[in-house]
Biopython code that builds the backbone (N, CA, C, O; Angstrom):
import numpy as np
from Bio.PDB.StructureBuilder import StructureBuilder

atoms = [
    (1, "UNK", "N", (-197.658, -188.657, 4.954)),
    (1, "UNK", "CA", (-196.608, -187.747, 4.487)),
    (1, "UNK", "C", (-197.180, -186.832, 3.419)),
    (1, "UNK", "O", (-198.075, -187.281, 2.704)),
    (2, "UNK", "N", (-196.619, -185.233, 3.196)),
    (2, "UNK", "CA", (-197.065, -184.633, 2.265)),
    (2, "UNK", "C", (-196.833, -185.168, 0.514)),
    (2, "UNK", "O", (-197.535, -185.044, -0.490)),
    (3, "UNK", "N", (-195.613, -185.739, 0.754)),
    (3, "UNK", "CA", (-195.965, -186.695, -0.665)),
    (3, "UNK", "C", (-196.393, -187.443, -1.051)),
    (3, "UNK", "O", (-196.049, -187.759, -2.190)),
    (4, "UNK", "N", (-197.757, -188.472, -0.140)),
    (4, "UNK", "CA", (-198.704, -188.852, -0.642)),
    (4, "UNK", "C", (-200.282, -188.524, -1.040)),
    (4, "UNK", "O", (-201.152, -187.833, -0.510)),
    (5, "UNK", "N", (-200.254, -188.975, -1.684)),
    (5, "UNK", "CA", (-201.379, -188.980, -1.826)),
    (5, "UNK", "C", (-203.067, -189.782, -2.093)),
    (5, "UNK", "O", (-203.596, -190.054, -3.171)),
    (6, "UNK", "N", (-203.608, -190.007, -0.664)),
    (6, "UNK", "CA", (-204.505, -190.984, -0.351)),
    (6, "UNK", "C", (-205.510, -191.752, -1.318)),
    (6, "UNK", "O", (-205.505, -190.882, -2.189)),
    (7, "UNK", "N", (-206.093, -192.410, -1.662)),
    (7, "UNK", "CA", (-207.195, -192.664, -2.186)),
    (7, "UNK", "C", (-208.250, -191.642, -1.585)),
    (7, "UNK", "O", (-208.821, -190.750, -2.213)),
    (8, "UNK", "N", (-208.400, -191.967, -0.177)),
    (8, "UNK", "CA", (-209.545, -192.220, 0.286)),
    (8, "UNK", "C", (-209.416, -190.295, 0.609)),
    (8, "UNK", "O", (-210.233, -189.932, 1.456)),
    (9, "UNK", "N", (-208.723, -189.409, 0.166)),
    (9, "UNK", "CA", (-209.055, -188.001, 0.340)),
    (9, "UNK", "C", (-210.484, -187.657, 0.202)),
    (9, "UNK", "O", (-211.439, -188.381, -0.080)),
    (10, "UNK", "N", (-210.412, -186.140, 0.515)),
    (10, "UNK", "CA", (-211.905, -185.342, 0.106)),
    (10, "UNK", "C", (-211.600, -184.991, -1.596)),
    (10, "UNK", "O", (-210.888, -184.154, -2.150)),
    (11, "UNK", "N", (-212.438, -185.981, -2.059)),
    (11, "UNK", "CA", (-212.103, -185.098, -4.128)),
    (11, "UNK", "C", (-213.185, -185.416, -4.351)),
    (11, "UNK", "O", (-213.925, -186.117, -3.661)),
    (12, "UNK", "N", (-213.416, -184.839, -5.517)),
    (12, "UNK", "CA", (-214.551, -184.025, -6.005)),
    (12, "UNK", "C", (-215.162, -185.479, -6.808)),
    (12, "UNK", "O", (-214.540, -185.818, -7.814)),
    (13, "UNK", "N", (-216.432, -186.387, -6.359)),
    (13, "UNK", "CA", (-216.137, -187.047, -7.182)),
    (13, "UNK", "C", (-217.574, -187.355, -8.147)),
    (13, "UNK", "O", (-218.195, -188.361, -8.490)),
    (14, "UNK", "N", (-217.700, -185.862, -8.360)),
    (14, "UNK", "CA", (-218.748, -185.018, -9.050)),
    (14, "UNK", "C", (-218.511, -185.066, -10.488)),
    (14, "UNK", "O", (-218.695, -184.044, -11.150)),
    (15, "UNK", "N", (-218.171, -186.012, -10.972)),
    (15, "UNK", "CA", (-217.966, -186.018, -12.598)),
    (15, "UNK", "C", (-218.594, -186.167, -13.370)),
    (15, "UNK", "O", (-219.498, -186.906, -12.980)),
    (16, "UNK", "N", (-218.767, -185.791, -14.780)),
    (16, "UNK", "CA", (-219.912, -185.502, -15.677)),
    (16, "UNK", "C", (-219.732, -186.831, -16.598)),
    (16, "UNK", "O", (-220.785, -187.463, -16.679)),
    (17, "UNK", "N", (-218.835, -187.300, -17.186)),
    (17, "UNK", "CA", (-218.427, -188.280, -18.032)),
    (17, "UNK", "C", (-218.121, -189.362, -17.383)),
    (17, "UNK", "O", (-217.262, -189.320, -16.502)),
    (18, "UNK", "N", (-218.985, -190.902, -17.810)),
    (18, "UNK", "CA", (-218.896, -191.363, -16.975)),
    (18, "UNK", "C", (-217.753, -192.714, -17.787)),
    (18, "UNK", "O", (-217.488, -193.864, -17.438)),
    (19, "UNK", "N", (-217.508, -192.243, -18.447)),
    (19, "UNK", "CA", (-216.507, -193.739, -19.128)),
    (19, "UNK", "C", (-214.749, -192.899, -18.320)),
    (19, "UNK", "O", (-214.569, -191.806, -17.783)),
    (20, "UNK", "N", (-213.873, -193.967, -18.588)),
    (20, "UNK", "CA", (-213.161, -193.695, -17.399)),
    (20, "UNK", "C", (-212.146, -192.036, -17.887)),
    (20, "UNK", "O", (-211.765, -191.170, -17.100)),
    (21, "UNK", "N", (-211.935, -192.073, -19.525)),
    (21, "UNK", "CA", (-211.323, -190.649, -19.390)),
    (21, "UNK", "C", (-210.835, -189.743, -19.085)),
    (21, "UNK", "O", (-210.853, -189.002, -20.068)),
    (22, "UNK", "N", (-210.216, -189.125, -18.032)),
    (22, "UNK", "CA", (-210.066, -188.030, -17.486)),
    (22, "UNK", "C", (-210.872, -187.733, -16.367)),
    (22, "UNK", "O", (-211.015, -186.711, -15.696)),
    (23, "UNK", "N", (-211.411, -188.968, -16.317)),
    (23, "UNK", "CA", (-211.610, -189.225, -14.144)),
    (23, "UNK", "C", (-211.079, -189.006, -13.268)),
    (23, "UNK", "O", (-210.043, -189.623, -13.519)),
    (24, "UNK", "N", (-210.920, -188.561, -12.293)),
    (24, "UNK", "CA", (-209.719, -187.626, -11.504)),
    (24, "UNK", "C", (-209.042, -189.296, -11.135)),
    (24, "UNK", "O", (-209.749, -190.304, -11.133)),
    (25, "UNK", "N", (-207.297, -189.292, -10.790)),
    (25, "UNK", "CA", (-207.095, -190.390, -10.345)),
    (25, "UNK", "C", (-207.126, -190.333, -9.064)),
    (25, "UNK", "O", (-206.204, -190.959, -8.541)),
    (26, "UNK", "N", (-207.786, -189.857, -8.404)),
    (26, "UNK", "CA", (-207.922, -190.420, -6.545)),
    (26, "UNK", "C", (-208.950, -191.511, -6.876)),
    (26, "UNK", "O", (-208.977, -192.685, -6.508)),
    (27, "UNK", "N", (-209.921, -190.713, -7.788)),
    (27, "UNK", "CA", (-211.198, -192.354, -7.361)),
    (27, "UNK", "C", (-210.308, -193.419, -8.442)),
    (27, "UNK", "O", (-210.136, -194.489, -7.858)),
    (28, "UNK", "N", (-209.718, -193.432, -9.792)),
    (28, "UNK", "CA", (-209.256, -194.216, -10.445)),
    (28, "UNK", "C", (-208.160, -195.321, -9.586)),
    (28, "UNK", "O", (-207.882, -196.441, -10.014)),
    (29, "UNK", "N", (-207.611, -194.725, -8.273)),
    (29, "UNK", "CA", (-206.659, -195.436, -7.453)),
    (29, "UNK", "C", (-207.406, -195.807, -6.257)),
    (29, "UNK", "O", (-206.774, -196.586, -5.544)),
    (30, "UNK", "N", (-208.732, -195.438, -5.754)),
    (30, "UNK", "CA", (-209.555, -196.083, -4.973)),
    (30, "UNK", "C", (-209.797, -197.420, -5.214)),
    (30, "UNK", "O", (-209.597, -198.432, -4.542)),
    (31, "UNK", "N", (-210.561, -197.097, -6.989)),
    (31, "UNK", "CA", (-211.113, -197.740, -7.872)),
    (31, "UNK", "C", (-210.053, -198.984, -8.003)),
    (31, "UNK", "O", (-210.342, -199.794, -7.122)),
    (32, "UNK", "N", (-209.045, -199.394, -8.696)),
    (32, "UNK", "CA", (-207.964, -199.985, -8.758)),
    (32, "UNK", "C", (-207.140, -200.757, -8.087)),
    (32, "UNK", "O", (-206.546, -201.770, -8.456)),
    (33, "UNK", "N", (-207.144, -200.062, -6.798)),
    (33, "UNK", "CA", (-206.389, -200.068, -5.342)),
    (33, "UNK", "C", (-204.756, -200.100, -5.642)),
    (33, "UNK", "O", (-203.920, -200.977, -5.858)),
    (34, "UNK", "N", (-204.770, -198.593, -5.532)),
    (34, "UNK", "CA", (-203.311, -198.304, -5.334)),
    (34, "UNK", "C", (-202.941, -196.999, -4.978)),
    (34, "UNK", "O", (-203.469, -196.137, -5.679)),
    (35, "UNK", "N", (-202.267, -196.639, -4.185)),
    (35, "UNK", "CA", (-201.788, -195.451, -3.593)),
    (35, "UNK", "C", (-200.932, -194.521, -4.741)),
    (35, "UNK", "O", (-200.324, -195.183, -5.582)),
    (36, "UNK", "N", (-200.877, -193.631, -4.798)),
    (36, "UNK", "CA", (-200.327, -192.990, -5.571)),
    (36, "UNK", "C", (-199.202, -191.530, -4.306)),
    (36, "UNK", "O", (-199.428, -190.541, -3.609)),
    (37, "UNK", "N", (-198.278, -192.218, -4.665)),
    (37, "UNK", "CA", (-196.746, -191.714, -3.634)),
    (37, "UNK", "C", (-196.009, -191.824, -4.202)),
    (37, "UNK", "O", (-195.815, -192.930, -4.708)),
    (38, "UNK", "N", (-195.035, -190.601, -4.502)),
    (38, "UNK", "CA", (-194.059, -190.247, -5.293)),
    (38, "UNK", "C", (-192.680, -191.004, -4.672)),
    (38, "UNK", "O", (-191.859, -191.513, -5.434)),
    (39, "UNK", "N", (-192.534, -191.018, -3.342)),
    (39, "UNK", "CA", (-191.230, -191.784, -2.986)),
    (39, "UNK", "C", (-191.701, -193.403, -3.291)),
    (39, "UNK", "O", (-191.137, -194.172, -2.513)),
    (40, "UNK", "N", (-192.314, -193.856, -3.940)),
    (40, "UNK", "CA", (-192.678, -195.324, -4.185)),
    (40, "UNK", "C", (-191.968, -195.485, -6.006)),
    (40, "UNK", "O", (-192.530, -196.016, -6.964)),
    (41, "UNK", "N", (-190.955, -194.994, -5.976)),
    (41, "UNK", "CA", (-190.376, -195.064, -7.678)),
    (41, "UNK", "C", (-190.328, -196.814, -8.017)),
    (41, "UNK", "O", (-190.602, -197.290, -9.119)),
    (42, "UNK", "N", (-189.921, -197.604, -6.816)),
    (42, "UNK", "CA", (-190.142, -199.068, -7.437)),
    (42, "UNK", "C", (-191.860, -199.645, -7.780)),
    (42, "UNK", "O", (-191.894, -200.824, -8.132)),
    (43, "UNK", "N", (-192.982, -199.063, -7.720)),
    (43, "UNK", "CA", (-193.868, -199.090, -7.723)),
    (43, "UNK", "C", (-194.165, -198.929, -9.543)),
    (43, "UNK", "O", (-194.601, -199.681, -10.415)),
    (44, "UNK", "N", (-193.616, -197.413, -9.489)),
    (44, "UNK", "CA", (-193.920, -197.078, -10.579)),
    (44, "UNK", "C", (-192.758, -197.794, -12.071)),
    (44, "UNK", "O", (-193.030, -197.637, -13.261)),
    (45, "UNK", "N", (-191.619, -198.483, -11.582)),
    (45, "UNK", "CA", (-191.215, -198.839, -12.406)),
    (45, "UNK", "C", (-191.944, -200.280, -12.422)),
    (45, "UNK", "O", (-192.186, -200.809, -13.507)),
    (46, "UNK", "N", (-192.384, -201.076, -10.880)),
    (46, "UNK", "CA", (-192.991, -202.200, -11.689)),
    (46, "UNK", "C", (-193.804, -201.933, -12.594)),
    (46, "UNK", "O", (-193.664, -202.753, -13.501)),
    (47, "UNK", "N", (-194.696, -201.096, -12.840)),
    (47, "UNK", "CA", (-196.233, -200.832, -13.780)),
    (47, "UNK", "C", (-195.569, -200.315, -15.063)),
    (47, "UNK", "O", (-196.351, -200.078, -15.984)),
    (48, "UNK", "N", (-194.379, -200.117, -15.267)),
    (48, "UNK", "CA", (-193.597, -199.494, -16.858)),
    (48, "UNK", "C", (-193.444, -201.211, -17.128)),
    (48, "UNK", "O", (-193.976, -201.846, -18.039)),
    (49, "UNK", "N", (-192.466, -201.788, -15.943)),
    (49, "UNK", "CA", (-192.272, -203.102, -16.841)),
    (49, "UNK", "C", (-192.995, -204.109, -17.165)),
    (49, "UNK", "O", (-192.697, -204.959, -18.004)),
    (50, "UNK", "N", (-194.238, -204.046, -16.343)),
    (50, "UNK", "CA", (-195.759, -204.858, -16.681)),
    (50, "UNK", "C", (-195.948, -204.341, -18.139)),
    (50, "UNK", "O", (-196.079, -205.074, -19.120)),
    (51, "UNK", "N", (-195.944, -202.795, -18.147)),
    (51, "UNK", "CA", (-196.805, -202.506, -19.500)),
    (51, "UNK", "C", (-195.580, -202.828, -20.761)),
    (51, "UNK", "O", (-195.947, -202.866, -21.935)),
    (52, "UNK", "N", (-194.627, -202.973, -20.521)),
    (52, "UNK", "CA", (-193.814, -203.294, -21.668)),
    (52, "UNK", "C", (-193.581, -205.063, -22.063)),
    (52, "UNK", "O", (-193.602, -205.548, -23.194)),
    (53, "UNK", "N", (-193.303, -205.997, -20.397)),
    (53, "UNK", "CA", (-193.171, -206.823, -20.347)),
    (53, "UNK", "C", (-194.608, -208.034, -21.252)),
    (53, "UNK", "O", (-194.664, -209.201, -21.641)),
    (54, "UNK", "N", (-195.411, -206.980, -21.211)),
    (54, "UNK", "CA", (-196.651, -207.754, -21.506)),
    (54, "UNK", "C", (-197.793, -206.813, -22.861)),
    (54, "UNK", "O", (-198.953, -206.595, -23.214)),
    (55, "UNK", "N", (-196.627, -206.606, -23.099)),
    (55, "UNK", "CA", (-196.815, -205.551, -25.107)),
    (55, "UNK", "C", (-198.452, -204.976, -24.405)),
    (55, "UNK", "O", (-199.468, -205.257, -25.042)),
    (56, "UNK", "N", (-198.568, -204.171, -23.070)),
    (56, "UNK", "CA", (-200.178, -203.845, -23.240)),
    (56, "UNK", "C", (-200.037, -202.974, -24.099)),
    (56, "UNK", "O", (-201.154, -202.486, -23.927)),
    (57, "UNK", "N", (-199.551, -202.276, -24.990)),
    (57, "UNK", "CA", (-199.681, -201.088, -25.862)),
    (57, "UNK", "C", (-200.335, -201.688, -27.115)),
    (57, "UNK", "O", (-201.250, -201.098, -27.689)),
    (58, "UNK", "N", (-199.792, -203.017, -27.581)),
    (58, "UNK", "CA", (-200.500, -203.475, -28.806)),
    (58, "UNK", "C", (-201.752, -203.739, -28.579)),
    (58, "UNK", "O", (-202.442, -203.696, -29.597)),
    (59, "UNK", "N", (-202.475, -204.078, -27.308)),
    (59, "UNK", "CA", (-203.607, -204.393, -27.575)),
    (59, "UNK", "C", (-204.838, -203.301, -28.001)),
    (59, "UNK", "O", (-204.660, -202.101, -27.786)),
    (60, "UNK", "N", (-205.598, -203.597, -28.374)),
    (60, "UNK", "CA", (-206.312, -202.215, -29.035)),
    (60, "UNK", "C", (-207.472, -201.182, -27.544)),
    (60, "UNK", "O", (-207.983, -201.705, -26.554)),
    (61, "UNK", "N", (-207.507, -200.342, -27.773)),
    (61, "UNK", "CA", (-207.958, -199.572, -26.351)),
    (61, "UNK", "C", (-208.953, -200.190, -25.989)),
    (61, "UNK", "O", (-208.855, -200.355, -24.773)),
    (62, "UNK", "N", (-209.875, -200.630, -26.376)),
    (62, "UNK", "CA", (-211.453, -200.747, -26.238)),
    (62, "UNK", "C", (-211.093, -202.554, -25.704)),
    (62, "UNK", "O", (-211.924, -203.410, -25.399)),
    (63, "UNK", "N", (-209.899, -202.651, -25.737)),
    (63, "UNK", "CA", (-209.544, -204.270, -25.821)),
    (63, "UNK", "C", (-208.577, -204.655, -24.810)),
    (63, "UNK", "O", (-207.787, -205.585, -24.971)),
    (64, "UNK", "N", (-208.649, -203.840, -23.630)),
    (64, "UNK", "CA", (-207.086, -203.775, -22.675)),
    (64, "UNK", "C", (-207.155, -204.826, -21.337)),
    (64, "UNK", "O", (-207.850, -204.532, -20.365)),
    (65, "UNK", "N", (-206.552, -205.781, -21.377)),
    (65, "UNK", "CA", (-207.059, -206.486, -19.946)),
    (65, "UNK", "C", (-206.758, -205.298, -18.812)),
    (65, "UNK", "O", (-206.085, -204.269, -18.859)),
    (66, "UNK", "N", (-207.635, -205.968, -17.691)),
    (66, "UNK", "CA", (-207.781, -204.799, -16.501)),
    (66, "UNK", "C", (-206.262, -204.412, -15.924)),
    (66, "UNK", "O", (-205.833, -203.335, -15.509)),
    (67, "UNK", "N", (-205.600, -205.750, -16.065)),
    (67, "UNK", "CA", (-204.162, -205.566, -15.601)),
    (67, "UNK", "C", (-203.161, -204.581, -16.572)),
    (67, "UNK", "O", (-202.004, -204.417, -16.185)),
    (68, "UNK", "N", (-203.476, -204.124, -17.454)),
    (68, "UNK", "CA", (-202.771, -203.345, -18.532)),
    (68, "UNK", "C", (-203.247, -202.116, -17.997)),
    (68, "UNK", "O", (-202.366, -201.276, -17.818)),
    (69, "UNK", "N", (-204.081, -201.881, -17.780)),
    (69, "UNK", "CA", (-205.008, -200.618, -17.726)),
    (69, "UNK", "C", (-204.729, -200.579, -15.920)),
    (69, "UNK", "O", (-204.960, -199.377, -15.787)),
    (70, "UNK", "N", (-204.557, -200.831, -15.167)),
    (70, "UNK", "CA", (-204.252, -200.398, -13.757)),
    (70, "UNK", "C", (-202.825, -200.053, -13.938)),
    (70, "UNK", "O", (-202.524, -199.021, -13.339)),
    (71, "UNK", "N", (-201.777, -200.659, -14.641)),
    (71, "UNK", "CA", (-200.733, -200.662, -14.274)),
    (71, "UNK", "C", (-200.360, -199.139, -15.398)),
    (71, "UNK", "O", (-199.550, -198.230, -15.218)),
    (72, "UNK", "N", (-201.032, -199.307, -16.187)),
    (72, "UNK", "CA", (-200.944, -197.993, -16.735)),
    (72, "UNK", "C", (-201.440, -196.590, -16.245)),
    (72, "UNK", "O", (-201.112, -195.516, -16.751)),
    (73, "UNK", "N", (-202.054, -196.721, -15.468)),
    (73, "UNK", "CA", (-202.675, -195.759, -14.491)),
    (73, "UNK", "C", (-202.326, -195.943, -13.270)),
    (73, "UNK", "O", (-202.840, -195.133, -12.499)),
    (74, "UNK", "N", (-201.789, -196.542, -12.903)),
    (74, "UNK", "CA", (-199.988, -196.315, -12.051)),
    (74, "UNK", "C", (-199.561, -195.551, -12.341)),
    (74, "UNK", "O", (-199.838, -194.466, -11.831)),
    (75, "UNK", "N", (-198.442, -195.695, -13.538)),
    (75, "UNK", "CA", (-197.696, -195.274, -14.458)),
    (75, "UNK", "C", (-198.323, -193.585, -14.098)),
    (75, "UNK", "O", (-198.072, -192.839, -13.151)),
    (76, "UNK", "N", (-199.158, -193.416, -15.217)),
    (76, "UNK", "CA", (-199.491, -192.154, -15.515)),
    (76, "UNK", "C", (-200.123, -191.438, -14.356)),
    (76, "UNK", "O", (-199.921, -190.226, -14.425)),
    (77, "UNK", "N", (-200.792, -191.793, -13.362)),
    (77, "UNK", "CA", (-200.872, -190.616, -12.289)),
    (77, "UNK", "C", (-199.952, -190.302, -11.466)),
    (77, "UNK", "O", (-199.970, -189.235, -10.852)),
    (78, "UNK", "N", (-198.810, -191.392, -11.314)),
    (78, "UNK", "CA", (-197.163, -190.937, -10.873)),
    (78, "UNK", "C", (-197.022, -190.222, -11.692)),
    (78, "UNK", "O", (-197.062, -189.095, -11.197)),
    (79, "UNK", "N", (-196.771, -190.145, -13.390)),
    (79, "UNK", "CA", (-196.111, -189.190, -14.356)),
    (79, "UNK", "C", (-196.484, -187.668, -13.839)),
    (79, "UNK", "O", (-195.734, -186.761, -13.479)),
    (80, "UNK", "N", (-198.023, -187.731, -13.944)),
    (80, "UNK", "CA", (-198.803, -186.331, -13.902)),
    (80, "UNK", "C", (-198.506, -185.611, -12.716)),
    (80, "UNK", "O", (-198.384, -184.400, -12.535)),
    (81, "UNK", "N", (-198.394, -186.731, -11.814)),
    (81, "UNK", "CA", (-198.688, -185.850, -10.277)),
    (81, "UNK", "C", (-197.602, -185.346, -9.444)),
    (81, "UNK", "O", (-197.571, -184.394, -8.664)),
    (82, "UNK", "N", (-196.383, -186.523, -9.914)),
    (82, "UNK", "CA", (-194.599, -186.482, -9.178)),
    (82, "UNK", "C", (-193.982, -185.171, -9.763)),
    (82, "UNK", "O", (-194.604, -184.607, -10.664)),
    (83, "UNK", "N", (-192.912, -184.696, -9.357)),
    (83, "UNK", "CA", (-191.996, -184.158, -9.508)),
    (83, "UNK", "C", (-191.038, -185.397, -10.587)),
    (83, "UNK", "O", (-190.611, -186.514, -10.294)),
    (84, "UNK", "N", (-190.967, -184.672, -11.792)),
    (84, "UNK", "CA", (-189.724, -185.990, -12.719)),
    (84, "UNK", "C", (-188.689, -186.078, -12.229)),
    (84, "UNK", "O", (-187.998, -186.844, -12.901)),
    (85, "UNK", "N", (-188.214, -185.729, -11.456)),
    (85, "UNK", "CA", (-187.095, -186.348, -10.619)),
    (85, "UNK", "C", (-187.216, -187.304, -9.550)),
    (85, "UNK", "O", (-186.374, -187.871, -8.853)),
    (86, "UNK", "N", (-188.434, -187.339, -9.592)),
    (86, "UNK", "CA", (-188.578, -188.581, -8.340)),
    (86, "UNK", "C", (-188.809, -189.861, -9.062)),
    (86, "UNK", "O", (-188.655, -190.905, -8.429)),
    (87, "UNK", "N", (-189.266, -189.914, -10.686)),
    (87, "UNK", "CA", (-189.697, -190.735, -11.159)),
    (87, "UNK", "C", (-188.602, -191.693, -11.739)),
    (87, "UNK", "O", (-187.684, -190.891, -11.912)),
    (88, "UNK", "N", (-188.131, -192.907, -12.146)),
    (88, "UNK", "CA", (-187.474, -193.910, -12.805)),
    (88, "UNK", "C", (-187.142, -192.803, -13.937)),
    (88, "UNK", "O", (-187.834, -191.848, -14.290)),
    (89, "UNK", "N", (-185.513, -193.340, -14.529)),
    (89, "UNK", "CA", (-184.784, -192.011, -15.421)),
    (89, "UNK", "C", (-185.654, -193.286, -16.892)),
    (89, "UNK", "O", (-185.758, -194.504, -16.747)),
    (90, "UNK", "N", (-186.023, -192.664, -17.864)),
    (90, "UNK", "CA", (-186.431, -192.757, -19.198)),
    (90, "UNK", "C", (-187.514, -192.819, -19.369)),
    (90, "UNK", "O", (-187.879, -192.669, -20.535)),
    (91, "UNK", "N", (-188.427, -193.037, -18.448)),
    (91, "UNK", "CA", (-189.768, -193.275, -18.326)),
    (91, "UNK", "C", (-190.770, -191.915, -19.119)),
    (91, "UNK", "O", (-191.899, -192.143, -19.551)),
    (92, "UNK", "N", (-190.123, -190.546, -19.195)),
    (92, "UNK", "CA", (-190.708, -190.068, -20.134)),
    (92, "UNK", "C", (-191.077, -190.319, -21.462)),
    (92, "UNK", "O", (-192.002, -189.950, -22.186)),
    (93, "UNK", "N", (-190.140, -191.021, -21.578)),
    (93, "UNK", "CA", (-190.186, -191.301, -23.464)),
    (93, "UNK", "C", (-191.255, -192.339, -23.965)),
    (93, "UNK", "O", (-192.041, -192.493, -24.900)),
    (94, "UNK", "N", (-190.725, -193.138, -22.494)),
    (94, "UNK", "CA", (-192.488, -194.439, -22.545)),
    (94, "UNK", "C", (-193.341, -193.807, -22.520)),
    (94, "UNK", "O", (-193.965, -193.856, -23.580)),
    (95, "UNK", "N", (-193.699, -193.246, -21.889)),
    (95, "UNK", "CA", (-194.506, -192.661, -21.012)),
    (95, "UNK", "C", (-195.569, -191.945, -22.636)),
    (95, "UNK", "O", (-196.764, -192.156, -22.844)),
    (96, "UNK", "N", (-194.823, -191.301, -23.320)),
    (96, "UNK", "CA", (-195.498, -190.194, -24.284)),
    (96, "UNK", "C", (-195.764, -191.298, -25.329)),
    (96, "UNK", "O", (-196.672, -190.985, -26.099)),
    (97, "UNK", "N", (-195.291, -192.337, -25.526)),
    (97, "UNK", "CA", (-195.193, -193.392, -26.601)),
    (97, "UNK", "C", (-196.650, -194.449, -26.468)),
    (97, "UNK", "O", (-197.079, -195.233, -27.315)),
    (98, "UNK", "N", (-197.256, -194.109, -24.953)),
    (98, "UNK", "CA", (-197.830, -195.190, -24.130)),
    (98, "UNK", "C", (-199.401, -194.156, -24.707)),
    (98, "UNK", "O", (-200.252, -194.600, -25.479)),
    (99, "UNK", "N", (-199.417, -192.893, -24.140)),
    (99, "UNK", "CA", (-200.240, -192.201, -23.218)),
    (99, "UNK", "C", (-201.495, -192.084, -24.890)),
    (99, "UNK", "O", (-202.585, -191.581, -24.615)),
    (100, "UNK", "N", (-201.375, -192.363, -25.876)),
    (100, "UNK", "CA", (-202.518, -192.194, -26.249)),
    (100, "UNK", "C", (-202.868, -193.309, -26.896)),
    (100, "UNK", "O", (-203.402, -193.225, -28.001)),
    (101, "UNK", "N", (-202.592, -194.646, -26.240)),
    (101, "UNK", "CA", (-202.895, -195.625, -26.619)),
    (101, "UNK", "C", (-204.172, -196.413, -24.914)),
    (101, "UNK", "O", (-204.549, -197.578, -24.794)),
    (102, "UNK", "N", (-204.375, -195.609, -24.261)),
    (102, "UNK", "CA", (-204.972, -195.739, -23.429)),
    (102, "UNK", "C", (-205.440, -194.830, -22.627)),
    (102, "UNK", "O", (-204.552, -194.071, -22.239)),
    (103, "UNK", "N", (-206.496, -194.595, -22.214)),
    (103, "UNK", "CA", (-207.641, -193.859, -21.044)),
    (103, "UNK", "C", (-206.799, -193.370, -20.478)),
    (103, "UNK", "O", (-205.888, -194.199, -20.478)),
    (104, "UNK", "N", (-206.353, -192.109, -19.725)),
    (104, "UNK", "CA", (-205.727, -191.062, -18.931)),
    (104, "UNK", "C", (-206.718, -190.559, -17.829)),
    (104, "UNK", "O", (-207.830, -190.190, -18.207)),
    (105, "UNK", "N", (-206.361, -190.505, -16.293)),
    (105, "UNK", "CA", (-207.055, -189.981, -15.309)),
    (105, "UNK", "C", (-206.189, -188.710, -15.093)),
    (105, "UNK", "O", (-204.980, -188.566, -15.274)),
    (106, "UNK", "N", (-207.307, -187.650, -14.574)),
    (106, "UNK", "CA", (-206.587, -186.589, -14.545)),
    (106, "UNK", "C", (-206.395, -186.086, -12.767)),
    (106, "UNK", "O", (-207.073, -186.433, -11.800)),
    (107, "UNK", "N", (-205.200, -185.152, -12.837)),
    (107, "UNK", "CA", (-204.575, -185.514, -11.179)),
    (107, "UNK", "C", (-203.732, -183.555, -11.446)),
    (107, "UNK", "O", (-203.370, -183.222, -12.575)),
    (108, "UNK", "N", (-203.604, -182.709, -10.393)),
    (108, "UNK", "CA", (-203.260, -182.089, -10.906)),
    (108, "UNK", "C", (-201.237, -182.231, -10.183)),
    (108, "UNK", "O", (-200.994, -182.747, -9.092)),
    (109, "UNK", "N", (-200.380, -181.782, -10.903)),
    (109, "UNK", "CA", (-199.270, -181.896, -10.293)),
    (109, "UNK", "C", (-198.671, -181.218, -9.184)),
    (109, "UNK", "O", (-198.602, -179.990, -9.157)),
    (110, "UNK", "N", (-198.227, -181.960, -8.252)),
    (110, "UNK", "CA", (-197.937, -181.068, -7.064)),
    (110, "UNK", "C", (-196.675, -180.893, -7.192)),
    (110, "UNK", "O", (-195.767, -181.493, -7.767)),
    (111, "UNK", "N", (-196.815, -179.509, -6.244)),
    (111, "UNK", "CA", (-195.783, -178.504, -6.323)),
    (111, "UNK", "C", (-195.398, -178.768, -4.935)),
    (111, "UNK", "O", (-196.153, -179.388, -4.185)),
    (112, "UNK", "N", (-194.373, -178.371, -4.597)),
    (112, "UNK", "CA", (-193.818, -178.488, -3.520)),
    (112, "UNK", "C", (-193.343, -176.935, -3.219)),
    (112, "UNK", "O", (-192.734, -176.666, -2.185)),
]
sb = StructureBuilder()
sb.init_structure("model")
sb.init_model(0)
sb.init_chain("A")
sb.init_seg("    ")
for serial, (resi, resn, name, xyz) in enumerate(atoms, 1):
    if name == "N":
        sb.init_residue(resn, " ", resi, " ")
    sb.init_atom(name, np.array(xyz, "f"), 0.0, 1.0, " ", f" {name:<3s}", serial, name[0])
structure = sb.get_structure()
């Protein structure tokens, strides 16, 4: 469907920096294993209530179990890439509260 979007696409995965940063998220969801599809909103609310259910925000960045850090990059390449109306209603506010307490992959947002 045009609202997904594959892992396994053609992307560029020509990157200069190699710590995870602003890694495009197709390879970060290769990497991870998880699809990133905007009609999957129960997806993206499980990975809000992992990251809340399990305080990953307190832990310190350099210090994140892998499960904090996938489910947060769930989270945030749905944020970046969906239309906010497709996404779970409040999740912005997490979302900005979350986002510089951990590594961000970058994805650009589709337009429809």
């Amino acid at each position: 469907s045009p609202d997904a979007l594959f892992a396994d696409d053609d992307e560029d995965h020509d990157h200069h920096d190699h710590d995870h940063d602003h890694e495009r998220c197709g390879c970060i969801a290769k990497e991870f294993g998880f699809v990133i599809d905007c009609n999957k909103t129960e997806v993206v609310q499980a990975a809000v209530d992992y990251l809340q259910d399990e305080n990953c925000i307190l832990e310190s960045k350099n210090n994140k179990t892998s499960e904090c850090i996938r489910n947060f990059y769930i989270f945030q390449a749905h944020h970046d890439f969906c239309a906010h109306d497709d996404l779970p209603p409040f999740n912005e506010i997490i979302f900005h509260a979350m986002e510089e307490h951990f590594d961000t992959c970058f994805i650009e947002r589709q337009y429809n």
